[in-house]
N, C-alpha and C positions, 0 to 999 in steps of 0.2 A: 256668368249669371250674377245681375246685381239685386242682391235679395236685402229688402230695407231693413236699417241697424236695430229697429226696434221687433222686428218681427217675431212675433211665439211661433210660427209654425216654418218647418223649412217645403220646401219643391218634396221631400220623400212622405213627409207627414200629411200635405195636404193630398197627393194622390191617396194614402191611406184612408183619408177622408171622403175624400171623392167613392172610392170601393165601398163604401160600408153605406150605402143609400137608402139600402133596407132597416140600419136601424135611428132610435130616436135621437133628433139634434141634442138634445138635450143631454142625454148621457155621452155621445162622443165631446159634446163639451167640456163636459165634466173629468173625463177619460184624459182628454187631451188638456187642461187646464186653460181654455179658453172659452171665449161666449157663444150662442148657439147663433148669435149671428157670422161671428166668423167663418162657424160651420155651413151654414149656410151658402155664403160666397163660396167657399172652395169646393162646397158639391156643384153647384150651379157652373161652375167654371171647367174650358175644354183645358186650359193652360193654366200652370202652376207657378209661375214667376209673377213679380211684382208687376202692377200698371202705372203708368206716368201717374203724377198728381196735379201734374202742370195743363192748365186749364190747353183746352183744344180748341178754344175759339178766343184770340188778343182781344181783351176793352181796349179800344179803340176811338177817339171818334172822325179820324181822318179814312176816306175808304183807302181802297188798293189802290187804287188809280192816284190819289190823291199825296198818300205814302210817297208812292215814285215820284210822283212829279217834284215833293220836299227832298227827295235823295239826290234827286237831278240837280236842282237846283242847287246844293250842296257841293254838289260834285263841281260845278261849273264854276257857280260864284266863291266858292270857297268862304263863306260868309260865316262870322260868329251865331252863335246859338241864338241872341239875343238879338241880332239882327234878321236873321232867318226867322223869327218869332214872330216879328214887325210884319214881315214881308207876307207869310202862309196868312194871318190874322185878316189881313187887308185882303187878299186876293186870291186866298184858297177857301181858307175855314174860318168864320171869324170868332168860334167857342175852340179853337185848338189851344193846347196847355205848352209850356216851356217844356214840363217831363214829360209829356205825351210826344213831341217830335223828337228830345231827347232818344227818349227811348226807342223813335221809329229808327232814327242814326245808328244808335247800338246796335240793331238788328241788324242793319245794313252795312252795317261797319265801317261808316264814315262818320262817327260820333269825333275821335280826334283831327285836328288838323294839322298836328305837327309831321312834317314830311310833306303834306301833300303842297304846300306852297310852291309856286316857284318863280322863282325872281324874273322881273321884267325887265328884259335890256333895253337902256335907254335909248338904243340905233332905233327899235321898235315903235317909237312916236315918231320918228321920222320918216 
């Protein structure tokens, strides 16, 4: 259980919390040296471990569809960032950001190119 490094209360304290519904936020705050919104949350709450803080919807402005199609093309052409930038601007999205497909890469884990190269044998224009 990953309980955040700043937290006053543990998983044991906030069940304690949660039990005592009957009495006033205000003095388990006090009790427990915390605010009575805290108390609050952990009565209102079925589970007593921490919740993500990481937002559950990406700012974005390329859609899903849109996404892939930038990964695809990544995958295929194996093209620098700043060429792939050129390329989504003109014929996908034309308000997409350098860090905005940066970061759709990272997601998809085709942000480096090192390795993914691979050399083309010259019999192969023949």
């Amino acid at each position: 259980m990953v309980i955040h490094p700043q937290a006053r209360t543990t998983p044991k304290l906030r069940a304690e919390i949660k039990a005592q519904r009957d009495r006033k936020q205000v003095d388990l705050a006090k009790q427990y040296n915390v605010t009575p919104q805290t108390i609050r949350k952990w009565q209102n709450r079925d589970e007593f471990t921490d919740k993500s803080h990481r937002p559950h919807r990406l700012q974005t402005k390329l859609s899903e569809h849109q996404e892939m199609l930038v990964v695809e093309l990544r995958k295929l052409l194996l093209l620098p960032l700043d060429d792939l930038l050129v390329i989504v601007r003109e014929f996908i999205h034309p308000e997409a950001t350098r860090s905005g497909i940066h970061r759709t890469l990272r997601r998809h884990g085709v942000s480096h190119l090192n390795g993914k190269r691979q050399t083309i044998s010259p019999i192969a224009f023949f």
